[in-house]
N, C-alpha and C positions, 0 to 999 in steps of 0.2 A: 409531686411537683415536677413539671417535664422540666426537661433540660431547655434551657432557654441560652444557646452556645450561639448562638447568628446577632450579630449587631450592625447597626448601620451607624457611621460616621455621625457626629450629632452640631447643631450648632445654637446660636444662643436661646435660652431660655429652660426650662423648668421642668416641660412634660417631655412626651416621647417623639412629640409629633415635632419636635424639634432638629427629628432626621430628615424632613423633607420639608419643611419649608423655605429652606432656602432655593426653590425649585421656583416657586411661587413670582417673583418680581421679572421673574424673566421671562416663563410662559405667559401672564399678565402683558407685557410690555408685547411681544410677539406674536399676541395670539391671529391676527392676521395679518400680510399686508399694508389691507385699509386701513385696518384700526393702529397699526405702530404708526401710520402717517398721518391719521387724526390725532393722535397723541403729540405728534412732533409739533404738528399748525399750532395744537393749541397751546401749547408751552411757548414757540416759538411767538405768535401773533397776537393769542386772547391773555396770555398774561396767567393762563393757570400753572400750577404747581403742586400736580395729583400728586401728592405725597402718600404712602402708607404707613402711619404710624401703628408702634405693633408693640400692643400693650400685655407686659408679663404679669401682672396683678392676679392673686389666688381671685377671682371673683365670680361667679355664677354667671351663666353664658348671658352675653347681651350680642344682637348680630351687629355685623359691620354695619359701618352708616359713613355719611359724606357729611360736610361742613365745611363752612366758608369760602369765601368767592375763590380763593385757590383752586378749593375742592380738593381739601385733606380727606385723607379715608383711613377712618379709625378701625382696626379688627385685634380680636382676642386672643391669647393663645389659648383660654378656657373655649372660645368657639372652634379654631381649628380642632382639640381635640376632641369637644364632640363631633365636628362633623368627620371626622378621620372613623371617628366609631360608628357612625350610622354608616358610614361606606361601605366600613368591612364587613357591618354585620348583614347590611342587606345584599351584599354579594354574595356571600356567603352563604344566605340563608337560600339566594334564589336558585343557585346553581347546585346545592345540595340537597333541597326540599321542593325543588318543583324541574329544576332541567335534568339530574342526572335520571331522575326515574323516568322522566318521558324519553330521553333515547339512550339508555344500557337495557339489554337486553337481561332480562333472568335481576336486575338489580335487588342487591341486598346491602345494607347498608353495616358498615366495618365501623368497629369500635374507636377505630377513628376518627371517621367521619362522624360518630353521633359524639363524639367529644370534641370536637370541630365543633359543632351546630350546639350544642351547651356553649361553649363559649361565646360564640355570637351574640346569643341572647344573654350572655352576663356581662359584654362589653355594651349591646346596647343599653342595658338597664344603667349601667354605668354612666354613660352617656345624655337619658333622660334626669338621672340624678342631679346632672352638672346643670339644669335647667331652675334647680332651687338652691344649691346650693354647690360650691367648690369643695371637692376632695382632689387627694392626688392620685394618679393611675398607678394601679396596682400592677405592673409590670410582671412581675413573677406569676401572678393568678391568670391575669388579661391581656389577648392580643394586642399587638401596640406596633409602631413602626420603627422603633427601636430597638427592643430585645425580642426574638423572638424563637421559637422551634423551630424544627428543621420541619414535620409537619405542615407548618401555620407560614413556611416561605411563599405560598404559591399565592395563595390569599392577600399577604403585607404587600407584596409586590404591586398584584393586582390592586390593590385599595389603594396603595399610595398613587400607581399612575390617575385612579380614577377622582381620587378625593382632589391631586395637584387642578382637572381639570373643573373640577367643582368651585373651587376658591377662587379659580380666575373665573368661570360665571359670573358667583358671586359680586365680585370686585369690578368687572364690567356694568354691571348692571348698578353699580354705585358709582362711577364714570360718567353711567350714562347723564344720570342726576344734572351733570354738570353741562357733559356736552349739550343736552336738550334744552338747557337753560331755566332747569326747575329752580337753582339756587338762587336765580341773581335778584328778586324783589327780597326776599327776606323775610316775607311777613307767611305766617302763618296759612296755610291754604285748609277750604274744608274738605270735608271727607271725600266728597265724588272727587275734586280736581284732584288728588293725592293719588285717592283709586285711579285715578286717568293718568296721572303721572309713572306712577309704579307700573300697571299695563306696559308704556312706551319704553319704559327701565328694563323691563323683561323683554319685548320685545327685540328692542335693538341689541342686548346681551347675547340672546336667541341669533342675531343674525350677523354678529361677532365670530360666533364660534362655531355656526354652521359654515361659513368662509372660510374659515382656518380649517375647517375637516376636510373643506373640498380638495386641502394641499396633503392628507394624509390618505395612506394603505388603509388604516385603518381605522374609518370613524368614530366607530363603536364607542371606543374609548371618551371621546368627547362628548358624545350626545349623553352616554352613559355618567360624565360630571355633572351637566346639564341636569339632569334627573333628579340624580342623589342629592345638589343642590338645593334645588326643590322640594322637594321630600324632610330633608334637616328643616327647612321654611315650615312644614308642613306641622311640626311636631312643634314646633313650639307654638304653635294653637291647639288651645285645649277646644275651641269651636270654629267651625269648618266657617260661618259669619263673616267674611271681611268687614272692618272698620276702616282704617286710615289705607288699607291692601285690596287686593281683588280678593275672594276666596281661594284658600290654600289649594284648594285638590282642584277650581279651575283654574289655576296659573299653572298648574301638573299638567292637566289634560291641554292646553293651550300649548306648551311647549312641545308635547308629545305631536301634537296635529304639524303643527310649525317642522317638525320634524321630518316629515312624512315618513312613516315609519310603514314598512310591510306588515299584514297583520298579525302575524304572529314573529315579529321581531319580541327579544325577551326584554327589553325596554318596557313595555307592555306590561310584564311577568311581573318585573322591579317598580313599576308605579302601584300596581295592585298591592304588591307585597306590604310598598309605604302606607296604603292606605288600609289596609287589615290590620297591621299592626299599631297603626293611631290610634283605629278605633277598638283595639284591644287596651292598652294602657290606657285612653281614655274610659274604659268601662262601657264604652258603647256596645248597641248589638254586633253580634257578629254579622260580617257581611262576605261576598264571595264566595270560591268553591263553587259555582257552575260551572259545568259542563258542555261548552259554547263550541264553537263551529273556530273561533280565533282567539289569540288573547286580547287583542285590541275590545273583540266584545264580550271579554268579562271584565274586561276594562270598565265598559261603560254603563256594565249592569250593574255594578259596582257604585256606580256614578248616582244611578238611578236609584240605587238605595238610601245612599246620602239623602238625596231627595226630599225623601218623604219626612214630612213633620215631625212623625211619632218617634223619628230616628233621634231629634235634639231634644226628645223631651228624655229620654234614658240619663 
């Protein structure tokens, strides 16, 4: 059992992820600017009252959503805590199984690190479990933003700045619902106008947070929420098909472009990763591992794989 002697301050609720969300309502409120003075208008002149209500119920992940003419915004602590584990586990996995070997030289990997990278994969399994059904996190076994090793500090750290900026995505983009004015008939819309609406929802979220980055040293960090965001979206489709959404992995690649990313920015690395690893727990073919000129284009060979027919008949 490693020593798990590092804690972080906790506040209300149940899992672990209860060490940072209190981070949440205020990155949200600030995330630019614009968006704190479009916030203000609309409280102040349309009458809304984005409230977040924040539901501690043991229940199996459901993601945020927006209701009523207010534009309340309901979210889970069962969903912070998976998407806290998909954060960790995909940084983790990227920066350990695909960046350190491309620049350390002579690299060999320490019994450490491959118990690092075991864990990763046993918080995300964790994680997809909360998709069927609620358990509680195994703190002592599994990284977590609460207790953790001295080891696994560099990682929690990392994952919480990146997950805090994931949830405000998230939460923008369930904003946008309102600002855009998807809520105010009430009736039911079908599939394409939904698909058209979630588009504008990602988009304008998208250009929320690329704003707020232009005010930071360090972007990375955000667009790196942005992603991981997505990616959590990504997993709870067991078929890559949008219905009521656009398709998962092109709301990935859209944000990615939106992004303008250099081509081998490791953004890149982290959407491939999300998407091998889908299509692993899905039981799909394996996809990926070329050997490309950039990441951006095994990105999209990537893409091209999905593609093909015989990939959704698996």
């Amino acid at each position: 059992m490693k020593d798990k002697s590092f804690h972080y301050p906790v506040g209300p609720g149940v899992q672990p992820v209860r060490a940072v969300h209190s981070l949440i309502l205020g990155l949200f409120e600030n995330a630019s600017p614009e968006f704190s003075n479009t916030l203000s208008e609309q409280i102040k002149y349309f009458g809304a009252n984005p409230r977040i209500t924040y539901d501690i119920v043991p229940d199996a992940v459901e993601g945020p959503f927006i209701q009523g003419a207010e534009g309340t915004i309901y979210i889970q602590e069962t969903f912070l805590s998976y998407l806290w584990a998909v954060t960790y586990s995909h940084l983790l996995l990227v920066d350990e199984e695909i960046t350190r070997p491309r620049i350390e030289p002579d690299y060999s990997r320490s019994e450490t690190q491959a118990k690092l990278i075991d864990d990763a994969y046993n918080v995300l399994i964790y994680a997809l479990g909360l998709r069927e059904v609620f358990a509680p996190w195994d703190t002592e076994a599994l990284p977590n933003p609460e207790i953790f090793a001295e080891e696994e500090i560099h990682y929690v750290g990392k994952s919480s700045a990146v997950f805090v900026q994931a949830i405000v995505f998230i939460l923008i983009h369930e904003f946008a619902h309102l600002y855009l004015g998807h809520l105010e008939s009430g009736v039911p819309v079908d599939n394409a106008e939904s698909i058209e609406d979630e588009t504008k929802a990602d988009n304008y979220a998208i250009a929320v947070m690329k704003e707020g980055a232009d005010f930071l040293i360090n972007k990375q960090t955000v667009y790196c929420g942005v992603v991981v965001g997505l990616i959590a979206v990504l997993f709870l489709n067991p078929s890559l098909a949008g219905d009521t959404h656009p398709d998962p992995h092109q709301r990935l690649y859209s944000a990615l472009i939106q992004m303008d990313l250099e081509p081998n920015n490791m953004l890149w690395a982290l959407a491939s990763t999300g998407i091998a690893l889908w299509a692993h727990f899905y039981r799909k073919p394996r996809i990926g591992g070329h050997d490309l000129n950039s990441l951006r284009e095994n990105f999209e060979k990537m893409l091209d794989e999905l593609s093909d027919p015989d990939f959704f008949m698996c």
